[in-house]
C-alpha positions as CSV (number, residue, x, y, z in Angstrom):
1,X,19.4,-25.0,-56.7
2,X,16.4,-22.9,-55.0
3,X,13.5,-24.2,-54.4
4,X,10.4,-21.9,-55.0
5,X,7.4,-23.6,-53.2
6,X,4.0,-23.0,-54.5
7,X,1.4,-21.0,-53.0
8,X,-2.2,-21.7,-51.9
9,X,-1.9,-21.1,-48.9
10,X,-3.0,-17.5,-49.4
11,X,-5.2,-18.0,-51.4
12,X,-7.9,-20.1,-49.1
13,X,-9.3,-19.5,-46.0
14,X,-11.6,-21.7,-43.6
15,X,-15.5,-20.9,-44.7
16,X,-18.2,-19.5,-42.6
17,X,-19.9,-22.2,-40.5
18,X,-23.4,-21.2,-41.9
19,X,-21.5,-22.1,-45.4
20,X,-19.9,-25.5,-44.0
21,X,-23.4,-26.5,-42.9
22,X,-24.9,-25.4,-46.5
23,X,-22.5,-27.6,-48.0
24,X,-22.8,-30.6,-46.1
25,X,-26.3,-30.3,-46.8
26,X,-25.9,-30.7,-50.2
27,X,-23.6,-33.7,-49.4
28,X,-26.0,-35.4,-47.0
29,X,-24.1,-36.8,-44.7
30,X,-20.5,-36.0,-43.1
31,X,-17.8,-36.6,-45.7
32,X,-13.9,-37.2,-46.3
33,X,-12.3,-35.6,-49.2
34,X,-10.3,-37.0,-52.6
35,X,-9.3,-33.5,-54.6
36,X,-8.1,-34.1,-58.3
37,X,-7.2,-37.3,-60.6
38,X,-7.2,-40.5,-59.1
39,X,-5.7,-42.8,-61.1
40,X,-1.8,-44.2,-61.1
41,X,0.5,-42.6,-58.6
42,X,-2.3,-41.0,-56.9
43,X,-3.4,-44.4,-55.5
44,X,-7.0,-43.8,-55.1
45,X,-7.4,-47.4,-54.7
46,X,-5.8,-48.0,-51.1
47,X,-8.8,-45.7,-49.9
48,X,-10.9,-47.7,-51.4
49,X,-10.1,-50.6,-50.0
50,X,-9.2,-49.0,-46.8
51,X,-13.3,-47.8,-47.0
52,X,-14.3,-51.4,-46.5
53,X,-12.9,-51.9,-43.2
54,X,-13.7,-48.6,-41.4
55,X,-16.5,-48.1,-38.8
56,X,-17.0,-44.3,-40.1
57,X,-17.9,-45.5,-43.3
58,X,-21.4,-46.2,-42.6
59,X,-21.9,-42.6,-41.9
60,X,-19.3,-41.0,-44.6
61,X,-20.0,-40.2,-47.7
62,X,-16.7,-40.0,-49.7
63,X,-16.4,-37.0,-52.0
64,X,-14.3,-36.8,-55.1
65,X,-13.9,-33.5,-56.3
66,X,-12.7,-33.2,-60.0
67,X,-10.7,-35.6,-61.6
68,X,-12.1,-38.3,-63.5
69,X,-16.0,-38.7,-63.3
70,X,-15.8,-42.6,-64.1
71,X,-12.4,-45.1,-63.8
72,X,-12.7,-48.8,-63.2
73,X,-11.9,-48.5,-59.6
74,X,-14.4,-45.9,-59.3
75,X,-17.2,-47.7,-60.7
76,X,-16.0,-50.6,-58.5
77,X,-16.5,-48.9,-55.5
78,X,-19.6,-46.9,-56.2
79,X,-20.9,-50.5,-56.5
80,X,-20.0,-51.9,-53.6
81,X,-20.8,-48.7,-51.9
82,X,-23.7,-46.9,-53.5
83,X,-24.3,-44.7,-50.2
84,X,-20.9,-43.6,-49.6
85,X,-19.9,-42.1,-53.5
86,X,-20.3,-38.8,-54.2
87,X,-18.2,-37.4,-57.1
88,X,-19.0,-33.3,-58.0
89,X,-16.7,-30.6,-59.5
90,X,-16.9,-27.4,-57.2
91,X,-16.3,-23.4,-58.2
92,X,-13.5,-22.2,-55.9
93,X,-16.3,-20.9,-52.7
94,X,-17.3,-24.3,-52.8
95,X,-14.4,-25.9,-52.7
96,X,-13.5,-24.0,-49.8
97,X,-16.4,-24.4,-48.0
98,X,-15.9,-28.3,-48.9
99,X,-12.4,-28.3,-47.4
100,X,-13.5,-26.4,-44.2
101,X,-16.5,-29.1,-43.3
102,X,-15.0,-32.1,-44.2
103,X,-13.6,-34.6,-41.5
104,X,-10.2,-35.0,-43.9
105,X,-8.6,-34.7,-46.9
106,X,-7.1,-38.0,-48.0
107,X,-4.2,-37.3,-50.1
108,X,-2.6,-41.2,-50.4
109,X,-0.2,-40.4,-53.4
110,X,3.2,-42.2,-53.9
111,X,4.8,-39.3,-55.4
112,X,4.1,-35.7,-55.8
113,X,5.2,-32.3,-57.5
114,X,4.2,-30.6,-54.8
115,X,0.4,-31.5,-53.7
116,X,-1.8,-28.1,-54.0
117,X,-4.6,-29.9,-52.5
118,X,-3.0,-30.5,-49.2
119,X,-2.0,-26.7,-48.8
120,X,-5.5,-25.3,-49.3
121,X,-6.9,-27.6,-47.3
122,X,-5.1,-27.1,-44.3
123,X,-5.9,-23.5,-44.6
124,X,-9.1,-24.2,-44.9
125,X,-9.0,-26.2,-41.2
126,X,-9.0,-29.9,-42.8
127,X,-6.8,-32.4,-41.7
128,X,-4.9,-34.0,-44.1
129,X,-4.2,-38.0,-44.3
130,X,-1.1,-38.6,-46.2
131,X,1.7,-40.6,-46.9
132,X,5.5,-39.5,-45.9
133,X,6.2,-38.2,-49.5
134,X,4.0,-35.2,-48.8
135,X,6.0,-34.3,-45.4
136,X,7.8,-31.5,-47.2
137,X,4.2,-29.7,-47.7
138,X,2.5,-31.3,-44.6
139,X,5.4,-30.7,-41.8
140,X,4.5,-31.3,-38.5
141,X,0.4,-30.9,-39.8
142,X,-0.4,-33.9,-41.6
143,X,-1.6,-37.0,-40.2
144,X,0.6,-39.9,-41.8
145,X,-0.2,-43.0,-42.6
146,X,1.5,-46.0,-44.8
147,X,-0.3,-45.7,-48.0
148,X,-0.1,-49.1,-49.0
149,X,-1.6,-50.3,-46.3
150,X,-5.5,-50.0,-45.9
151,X,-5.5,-50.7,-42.3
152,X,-2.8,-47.9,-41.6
153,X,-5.2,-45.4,-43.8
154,X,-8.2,-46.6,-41.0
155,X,-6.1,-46.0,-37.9
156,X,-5.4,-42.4,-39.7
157,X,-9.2,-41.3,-40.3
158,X,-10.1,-42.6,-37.2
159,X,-7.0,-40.2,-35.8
160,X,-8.6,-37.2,-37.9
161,X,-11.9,-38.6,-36.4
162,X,-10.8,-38.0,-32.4
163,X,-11.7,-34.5,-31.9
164,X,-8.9,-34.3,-29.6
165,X,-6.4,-35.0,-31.5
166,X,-8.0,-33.3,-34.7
167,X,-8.1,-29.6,-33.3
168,X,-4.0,-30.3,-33.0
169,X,-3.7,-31.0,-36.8
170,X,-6.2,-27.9,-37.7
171,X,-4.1,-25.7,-35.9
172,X,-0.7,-27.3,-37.0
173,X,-2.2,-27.0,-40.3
174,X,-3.1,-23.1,-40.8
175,X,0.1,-22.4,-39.6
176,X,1.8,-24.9,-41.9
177,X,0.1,-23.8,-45.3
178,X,0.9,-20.2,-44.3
179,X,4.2,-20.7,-45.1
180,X,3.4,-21.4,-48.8
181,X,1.7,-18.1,-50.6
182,X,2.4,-17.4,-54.5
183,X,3.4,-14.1,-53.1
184,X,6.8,-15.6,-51.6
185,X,7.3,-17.8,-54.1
186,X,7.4,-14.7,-56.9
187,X,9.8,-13.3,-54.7
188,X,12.1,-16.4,-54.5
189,X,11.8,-16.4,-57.9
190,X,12.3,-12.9,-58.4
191,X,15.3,-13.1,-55.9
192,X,17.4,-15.6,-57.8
193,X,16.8,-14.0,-61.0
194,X,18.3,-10.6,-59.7
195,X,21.5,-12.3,-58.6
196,X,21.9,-14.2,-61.6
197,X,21.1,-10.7,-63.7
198,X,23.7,-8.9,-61.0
């Protein structure tokens, strides 16, 4: 077998300041990211309830991006947290400009296929909270956490929080999602069908 990792990496790039700061305007407040469905496997949920016991939260909003407008949980939470919900869908220059200014991407799935999200955030110089089922995309990058435990999600966003240790992750990060661009994965796949052809 050969594995032929997806791309993204490429593809995104960190955005301007001026257009970080545009976006945030738009947001309000600083943010953490959720990128794509929420529901099942992607275990939405633990951040949710992981919200509740975090300081930063008073002065977070957390943005969904795409995905479902409305679940259960969802509503549940926007409830209990009417400041802190913000759910949008985003062209592609916005996205990236929402990748580059937020504090983190929280990607808490169980299981992935591969997890575009994380890729084109790190390019985009966002840290990325995950669980160890992403390390294969994440490496050395991500900023791991138990995602079945809420408290272990808090002691990660206050990680991505510490600007010390944050600008260690960014770095980690661009050169981590360099490694996956659709152009090397054509050629993988290109590779393997030459020698099967030969």
């Amino acid at each position: 077998a050969t594995v032929a990792y997806c791309g993204g990496g490429g593809t995104f790039k960190r955005a301007l300041p001026s257009e970080q700061e545009a976006f945030r305007a738009r947001i309000g407040k600083p943010y953490i990211m959720l990128v794509g469905r929420r529901g099942l496997y992607k275990n939405a949920q633990a951040l949710y309830q992981a919200w509740g016991l975090w300081p930063g939260a008073a002065y977070h909003a957390l943005l969904a991006v795409g995905g479902e407008e409305e679940l259960p949980q969802d509503a549940a939470f926007a409830r209990a947290y009417p400041d802190s919900w913000r759910h949008v869908t985003l062209s592609d220059a916005d996205l990236t400009a929402a990748y580059s200014g937020a504090l983190a991407l929280v990607y808490p799935s169980i299981v992935e296929g591969f997890g575009l999200p994380a890729v084109e955030a790190m390019a985009c110089g966002s840290p990325v909270i995950c669980g160890e089922t992403m390390r294969e995309v994440c490496g050395e990058a991500g900023i791991y956490c138990d995602v079945f435990r809420p408290a272990s999600i808090v002691q990660a966003l206050e990680t991505a929080a510490n600007p010390a240790v944050r600008i260690e992750h960014v770095l980690k990060g661009y050169e981590q999602a360099a490694r996956f661009t659709w152009a090397k994965m054509a050629e993988t796949v290109a590779s393997v069908i030459r020698s099967v052809a030969a």
